[in-house]
C-alpha positions in Angstrom: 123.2 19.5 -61.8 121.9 18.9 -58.0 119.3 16.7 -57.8 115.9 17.5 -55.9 112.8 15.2 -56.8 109.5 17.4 -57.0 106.7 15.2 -57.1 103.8 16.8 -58.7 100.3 16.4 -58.7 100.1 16.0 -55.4 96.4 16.9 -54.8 95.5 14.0 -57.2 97.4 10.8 -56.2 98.5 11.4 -52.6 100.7 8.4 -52.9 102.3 6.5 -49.8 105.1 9.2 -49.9 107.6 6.7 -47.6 107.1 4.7 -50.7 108.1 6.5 -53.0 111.4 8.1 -50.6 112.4 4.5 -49.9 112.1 3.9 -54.1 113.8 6.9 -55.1 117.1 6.2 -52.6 117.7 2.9 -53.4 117.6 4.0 -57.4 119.3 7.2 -57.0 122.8 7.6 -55.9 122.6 11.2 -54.9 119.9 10.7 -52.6 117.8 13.3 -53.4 115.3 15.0 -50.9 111.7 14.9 -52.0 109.2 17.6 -52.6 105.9 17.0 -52.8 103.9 19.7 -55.1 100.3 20.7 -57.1 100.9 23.3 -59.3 97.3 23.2 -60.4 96.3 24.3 -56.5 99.5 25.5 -55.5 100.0 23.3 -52.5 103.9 22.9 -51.8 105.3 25.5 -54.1 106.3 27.7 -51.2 108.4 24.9 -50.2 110.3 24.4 -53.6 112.6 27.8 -53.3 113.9 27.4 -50.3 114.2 24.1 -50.7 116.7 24.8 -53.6 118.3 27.5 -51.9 119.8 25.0 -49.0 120.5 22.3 -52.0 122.9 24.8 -53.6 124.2 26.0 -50.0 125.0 22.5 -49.5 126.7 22.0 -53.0 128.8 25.1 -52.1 129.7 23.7 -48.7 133.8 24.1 -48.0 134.6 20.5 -46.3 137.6 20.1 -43.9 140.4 18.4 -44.9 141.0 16.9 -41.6 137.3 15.8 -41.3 137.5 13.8 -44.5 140.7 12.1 -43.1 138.9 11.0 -40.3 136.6 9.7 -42.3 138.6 8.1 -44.7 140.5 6.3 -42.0 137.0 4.7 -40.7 135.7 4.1 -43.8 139.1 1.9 -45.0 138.9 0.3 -41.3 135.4 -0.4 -41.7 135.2 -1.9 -45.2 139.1 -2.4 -47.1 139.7 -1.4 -50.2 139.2 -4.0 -52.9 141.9 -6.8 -54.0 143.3 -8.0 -57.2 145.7 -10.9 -56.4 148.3 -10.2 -53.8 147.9 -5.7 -54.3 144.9 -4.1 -52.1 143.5 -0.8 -52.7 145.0 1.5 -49.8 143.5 4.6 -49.2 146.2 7.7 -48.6 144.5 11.2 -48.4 141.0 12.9 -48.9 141.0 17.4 -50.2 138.6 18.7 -51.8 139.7 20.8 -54.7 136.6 22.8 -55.7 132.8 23.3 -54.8 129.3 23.9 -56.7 129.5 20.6 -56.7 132.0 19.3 -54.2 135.4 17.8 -56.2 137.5 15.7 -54.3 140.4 14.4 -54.7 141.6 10.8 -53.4 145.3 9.4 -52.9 145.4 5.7 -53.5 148.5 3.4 -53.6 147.0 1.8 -56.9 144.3 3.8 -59.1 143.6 0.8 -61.2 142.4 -0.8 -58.1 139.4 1.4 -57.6 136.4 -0.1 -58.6 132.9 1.4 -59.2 130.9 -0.2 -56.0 133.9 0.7 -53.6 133.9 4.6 -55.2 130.2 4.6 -54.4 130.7 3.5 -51.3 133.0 6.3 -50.3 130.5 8.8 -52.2 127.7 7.7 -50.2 129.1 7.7 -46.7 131.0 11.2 -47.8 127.6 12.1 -49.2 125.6 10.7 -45.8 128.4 12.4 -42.8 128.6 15.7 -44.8 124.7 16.3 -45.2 125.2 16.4 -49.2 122.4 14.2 -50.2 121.1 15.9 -53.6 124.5 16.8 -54.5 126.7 15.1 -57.0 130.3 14.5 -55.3 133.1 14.3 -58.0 135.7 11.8 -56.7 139.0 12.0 -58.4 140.8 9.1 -57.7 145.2 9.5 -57.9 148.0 7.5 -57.2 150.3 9.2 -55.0 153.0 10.6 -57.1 
C-alpha cells in the first residue's frame, strides 16, 4: 500500500542515484523515498526497516484540520480551481476522516468540476507540506450538502 522504492543490486550497478530519484518522482505520484540495497552483500538492508517504520508512522500521521484549511486557502489562491463555462471549482473545506493511509475529505461548490490534474495537484502539495511522500492520500471530493 505505501510506496518505498528499494533499489537492489546495488554493489553491481552503482547507478547515478540523482538519476534515478529525479526519474522515479516525475513517474510516480506518491513520491516515494529511495533505498538503495545488495542483498547478495548486505549493503543497505539495515536501512530498509527503519526506513518502513517512519513510512507507516507517516501514513498514520493525524493532520490538523486547521492546517489543511490554511492550506487549502493558499492552494485555491495560488492556482483556481478549474472552469467549465461560466461555474469555477470553489474549494470549501479540508478533514481528514481516517489514517493508514490518510483519507480526506474535500467540500467543493461543484464535484463534477474536479478534474484529475487539479486533484493531483492538491495531493501533491498536501502530500509535499505534510511530509507524506510514499503515502497514498485518498481525496474524497463532496459538494457541500
Amino acid at each position: 500500500m505505501y510506496k518505498r522504492q528499494v533499489i537492489n543490486k546495488w554493489d553491481l550497478a552503482q547507478p547515478d542515484l540523482d538519476d534515478i530519484r529525479d526519474r522515479i518522482e516525475r513517474k510516480v505520484r506518491q513520491r516515494p523515498p529511495v533505498e538503495v540495497a545488495s542483498a547478495q552483500t548486505g549493503e543497505g538492508l539495515h536501512r530498509l526497516i527503519p526506513a518502513a517504520l517512519r513510512l507507516h508512522e507517516r501514513a498514520n500521521l493525524r493532520l490538523s484540520t486547521s492546517r489543511l484549511n490554511r492550506l487549502l486557502r493558499a492552494l485555491a489562491d495560488e492556482r483556481p480551481g478549474p472552469r467549465s463555462g461560466r461555474r469555477q471549482l470553489s474549494l470549501r473545506y479540508l478533514s481528514q476522516t481516517d489514517t493508514g493511509p490518510p483519507a480526506l475529505r474535500l467540500i467543493v461548490n461543484d464535484p463534477a468540476l474536479m478534474t484529475r490534474d487539479y486533484g493531483y495537484f492538491l495531493e501533491n502539495r498536501i502530500r509535499r507540506e505534510f511530509g507524506l511522500d510514499g503515502v497514498p492520500i485518498i481525496l474524497d471530493v463532496r459538494g457541500r450538502d
